[in-house]
N, C-alpha and C positions, 0 to 999 in steps of 0.2 A: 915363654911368657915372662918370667922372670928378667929384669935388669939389674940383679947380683950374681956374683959367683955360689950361686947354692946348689946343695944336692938335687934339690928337691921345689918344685914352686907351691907344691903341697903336701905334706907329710901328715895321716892319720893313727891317732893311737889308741888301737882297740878295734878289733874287729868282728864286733857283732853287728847284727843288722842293719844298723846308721851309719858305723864306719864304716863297711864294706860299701855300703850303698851309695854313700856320698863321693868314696874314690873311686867307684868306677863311673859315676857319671861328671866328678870332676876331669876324668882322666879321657872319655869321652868328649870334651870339650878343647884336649890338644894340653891339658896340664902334663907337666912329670908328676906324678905320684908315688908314694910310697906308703906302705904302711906295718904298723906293729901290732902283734898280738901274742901275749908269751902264753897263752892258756889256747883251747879249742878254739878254731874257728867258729863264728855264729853266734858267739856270746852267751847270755842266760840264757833268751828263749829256743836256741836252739839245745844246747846242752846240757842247763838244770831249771828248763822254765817250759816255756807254754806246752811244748813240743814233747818230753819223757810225760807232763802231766797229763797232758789228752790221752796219752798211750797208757798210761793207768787208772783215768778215769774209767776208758772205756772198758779194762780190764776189769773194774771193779764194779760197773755195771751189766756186767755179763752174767754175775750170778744171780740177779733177780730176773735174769730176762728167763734164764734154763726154767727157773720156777713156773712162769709166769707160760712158757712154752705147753707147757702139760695140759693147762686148763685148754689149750685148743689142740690135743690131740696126738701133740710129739713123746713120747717117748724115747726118753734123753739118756736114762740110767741115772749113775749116780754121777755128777760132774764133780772131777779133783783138778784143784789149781796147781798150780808148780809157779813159785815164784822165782826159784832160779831161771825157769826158760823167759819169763817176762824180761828178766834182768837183760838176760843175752839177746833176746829180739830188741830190745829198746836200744841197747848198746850198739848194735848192728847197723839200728834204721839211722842213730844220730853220726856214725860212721861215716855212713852214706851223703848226707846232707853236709857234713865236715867236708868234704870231698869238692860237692857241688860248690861252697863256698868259696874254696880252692881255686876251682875251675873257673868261677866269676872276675877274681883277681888275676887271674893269668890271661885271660881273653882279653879283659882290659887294659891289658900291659903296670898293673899295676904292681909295684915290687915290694912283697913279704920277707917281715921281718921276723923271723920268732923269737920274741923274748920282750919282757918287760920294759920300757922305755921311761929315762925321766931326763928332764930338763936340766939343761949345764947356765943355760943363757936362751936370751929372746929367743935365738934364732936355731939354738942346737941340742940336739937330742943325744943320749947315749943310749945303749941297744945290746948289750954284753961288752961292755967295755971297748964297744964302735962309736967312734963320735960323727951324727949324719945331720947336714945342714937343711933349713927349710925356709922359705921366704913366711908361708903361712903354715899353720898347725890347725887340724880339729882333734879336740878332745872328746874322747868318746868312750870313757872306758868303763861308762853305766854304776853298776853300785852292788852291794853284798850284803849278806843278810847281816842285820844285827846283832851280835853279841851284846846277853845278857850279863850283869856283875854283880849276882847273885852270888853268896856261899855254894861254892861245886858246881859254878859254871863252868867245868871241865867236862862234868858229865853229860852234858846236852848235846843233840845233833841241831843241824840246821835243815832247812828246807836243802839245801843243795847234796847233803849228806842223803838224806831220803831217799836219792834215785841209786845210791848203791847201798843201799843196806845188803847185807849178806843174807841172811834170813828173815822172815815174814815175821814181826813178834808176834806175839801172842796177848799185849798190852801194850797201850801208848796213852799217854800225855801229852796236850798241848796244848801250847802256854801262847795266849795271843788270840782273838779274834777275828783280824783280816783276813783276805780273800785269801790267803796263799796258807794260814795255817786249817780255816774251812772246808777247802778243799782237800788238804792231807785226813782232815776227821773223818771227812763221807767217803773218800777210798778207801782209807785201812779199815775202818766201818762195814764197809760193803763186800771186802774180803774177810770179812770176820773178825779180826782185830777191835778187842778190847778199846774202845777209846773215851779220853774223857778229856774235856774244853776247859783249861782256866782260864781265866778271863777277868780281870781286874775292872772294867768297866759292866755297865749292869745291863746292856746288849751289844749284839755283835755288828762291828764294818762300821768302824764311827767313819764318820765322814761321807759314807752314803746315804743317799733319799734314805728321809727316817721308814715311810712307808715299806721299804724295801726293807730297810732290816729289823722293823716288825714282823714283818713274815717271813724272812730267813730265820731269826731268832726261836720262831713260835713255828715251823717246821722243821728244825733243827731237834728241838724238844719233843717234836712228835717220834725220832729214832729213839734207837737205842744206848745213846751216844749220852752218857754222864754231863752233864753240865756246871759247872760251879762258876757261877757270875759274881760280882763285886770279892773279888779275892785274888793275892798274891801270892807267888813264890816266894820264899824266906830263905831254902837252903835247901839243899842235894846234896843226899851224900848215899854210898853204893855199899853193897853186902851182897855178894854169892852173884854178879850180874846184872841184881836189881836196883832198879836207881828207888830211893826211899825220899821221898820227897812232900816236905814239909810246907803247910800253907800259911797264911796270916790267919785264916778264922781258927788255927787250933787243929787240922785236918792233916793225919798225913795220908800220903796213898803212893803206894809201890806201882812201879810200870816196868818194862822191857826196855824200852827209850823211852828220853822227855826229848819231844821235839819242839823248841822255841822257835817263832815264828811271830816277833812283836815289829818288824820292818826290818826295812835296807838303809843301809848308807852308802853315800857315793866314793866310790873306789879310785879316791885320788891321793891318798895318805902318799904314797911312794913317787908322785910323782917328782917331785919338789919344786912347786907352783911359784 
């Protein structure tokens, strides 16, 4: 296709869902393609997004259903979770789909690169210290959760830390209101897990239908699930495991983890744009 001497008449960097998708139906169309990805195949939603979350929603919905089984008739016992085997099934299943990915690129003839990639010039990319030519480029290397720059933002996890925690705590905080720190409340919530919502604004999911997050907000509060609206984090700091964590209204409160979960930014720092 190309009328330069290039590697490549299309080179993609980043291989989750858009990039994989775009180069093999680029690549279908008779382009050369190529593509990088120095992390997992599939990107967030396959590896610390839609895809581990469904698999712990549903996890974390299974203990209301055992309850709820009784009143018509089952006889269940006592249900015990094991969060280690969750870990290893979830690890397993997104194994499996890395794989598939794999296979999509390779059918399509399109050539995997593993490793980080960043730009020399318009036209050239380096890939570990490989310098590979391209007539065109898609960027596609999606975004990462937010670091907070609070006092002992070292102690925090992120939403992508969550799918391997080692153990189930027994407390959590979490700092943020959007869907993705939401969602972390009502699953460790639901497996039991102590939890409690800081929230610096005075309801939850700005930026959606207000209606909608009147009534997340006002069934949110109908759990068991601490809420503390119009307040910040101040500082973190740890003793004996526990993160000790200090608010703006004057409040401190101890957890197992703080999970911050205030957004994502776009994961181009390293490219050098």
């Amino acid at each position: 296709m190309s009328t330069h001497n290039f590697d490549y008449d299309y080179f993609v960097i980043g291989g989750g869902s858009g990039g994989v998708r775009s180069a093999r139906i680029a690549a279908s169309h008779g382009a050369k393609v190529g593509l990088a990805e120095g992390r997992s195949l599939g990107g967030t939603c396959v590896n610390v997004g839609c895809v581990p979350k469904k698999i712990f929603v549903y996890a974390s919905d299974y203990g209301s259903s055992f309850k709820d089984a009784e009143g018509y008739g089952w006889d269940v016992g006592t249900p015990k979770f094991n969060w280690k085997k969750l870990i290893e099934n979830k690890n397993a299943e997104i194994a499996r789909l890395n794989q598939i990915y794999g296979n999509i690129l390779e059918k399509a003839d399109v050539t995997l690169y593993k490793g980080f990639a960043h730009f020399k010039d318009a036209n050239t990319i380096v890939i570990n210290e490989e310098e590979i030519t391209s007539e065109r480029f898609l960027i596609a290397v999606g975004g990462k959760p937010t670091h907070p720059n609070f006092k002992g933002h070292e102690h925090i996890v992120t939403s992508d830390d969550m799918f391997h925690l080692e153990t189930l705590p027994e407390s959590l905080i979490v700092q943020g209101a959007g869907y993705i720190g939401l969602e972390f409340a009502h699953i460790m919530n639901k497996l039991g897990v102590k939890v409690t919502i800081v929230h610096r604004g005075n309801k939850f999911l700005r930026g959606f239908d207000e209606d909608l997050r009147d009534f997340v907000t006002s069934e949110m509060k109908s759990t068991n699930i601490d809420i503390r609206l119009n307040v910040d984090v101040e500082k973190i700091t740890e003793k004996n495991d526990k993160k000790i964590v200090n608010l703006s209204d004057g409040n401190v409160i101890i957890c197992d983890v703080f999970l911050s979960a205030i957004g994502r930014t776009p994961d181009t720092a390293q490219l050098n744009l």
